[in-house]
C-alpha positions in Angstrom: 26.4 -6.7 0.9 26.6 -7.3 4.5 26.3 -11.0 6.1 22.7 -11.4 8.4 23.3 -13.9 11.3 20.4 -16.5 10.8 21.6 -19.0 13.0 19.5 -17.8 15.9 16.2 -17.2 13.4 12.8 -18.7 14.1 11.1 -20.7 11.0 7.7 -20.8 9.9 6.1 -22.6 7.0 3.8 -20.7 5.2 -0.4 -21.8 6.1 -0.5 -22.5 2.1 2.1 -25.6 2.1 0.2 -28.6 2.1 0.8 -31.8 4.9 2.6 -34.1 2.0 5.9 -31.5 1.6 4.8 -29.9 -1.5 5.4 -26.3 -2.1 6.7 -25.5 0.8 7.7 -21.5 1.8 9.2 -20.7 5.1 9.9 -17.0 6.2 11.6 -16.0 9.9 9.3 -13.4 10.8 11.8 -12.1 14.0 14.6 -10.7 12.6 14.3 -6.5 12.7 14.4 -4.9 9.3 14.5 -7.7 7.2 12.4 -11.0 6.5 14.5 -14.3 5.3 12.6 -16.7 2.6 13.7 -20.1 2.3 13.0 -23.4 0.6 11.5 -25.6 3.8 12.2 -28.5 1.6 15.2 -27.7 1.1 16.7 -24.8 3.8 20.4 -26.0 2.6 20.2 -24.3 -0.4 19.9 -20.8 0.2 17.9 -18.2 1.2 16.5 -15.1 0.1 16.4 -11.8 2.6 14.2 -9.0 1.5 13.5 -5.5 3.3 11.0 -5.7 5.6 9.0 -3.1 3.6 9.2 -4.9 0.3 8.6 -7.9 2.4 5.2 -6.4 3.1 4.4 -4.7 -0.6 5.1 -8.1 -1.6 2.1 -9.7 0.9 -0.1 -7.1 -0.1 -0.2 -7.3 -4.0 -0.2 -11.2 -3.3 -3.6 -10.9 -1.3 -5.1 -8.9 -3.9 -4.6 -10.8 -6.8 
C-alpha cells in the first residue's frame, strides 16, 4: 500500500455533526483520486482513505436510504 501525504490536506466536518462534539465525521475533499475520513474528535487516531469513486457510491446509497 502506498503512503498518501496528508499533512498539506484541508478538513471539513461533516453538516450532520452536531455544535456539542458528538458524532463527528471529517473528510479532505482536495486530495485527487482519493478522499481521507477521519474521526474529528479524535484525528490522532487514524484515518481511513477511500477511492474517490467508492467515495462517491458510498454518498449516494447514503442519500437514498
Amino acid at each position: 500500500m502506498r503512503a498518501i501525504d496528508l499533512s498539506s490536506a484541508t478538513w471539513r466536518k461533516s453538516s450532520y455533526s452536531n455544535s456539542d462534539g458528538g458524532n463527528c465525521v471529517e473528510i479532505a475533499p482536495d486530495l485527487p483520486s482519493v478522499v481521507p475520513v477521519r474521526d474529528s474528535k479524535d484525528p490522532s487516531r487514524g484515518t481511513l482513505v477511500f477511492e474517490a469513486a467508492a467515495w462517491a457510491r458510498f454518498i449516494d446509497e447514503v442519500k437514498r436510504t
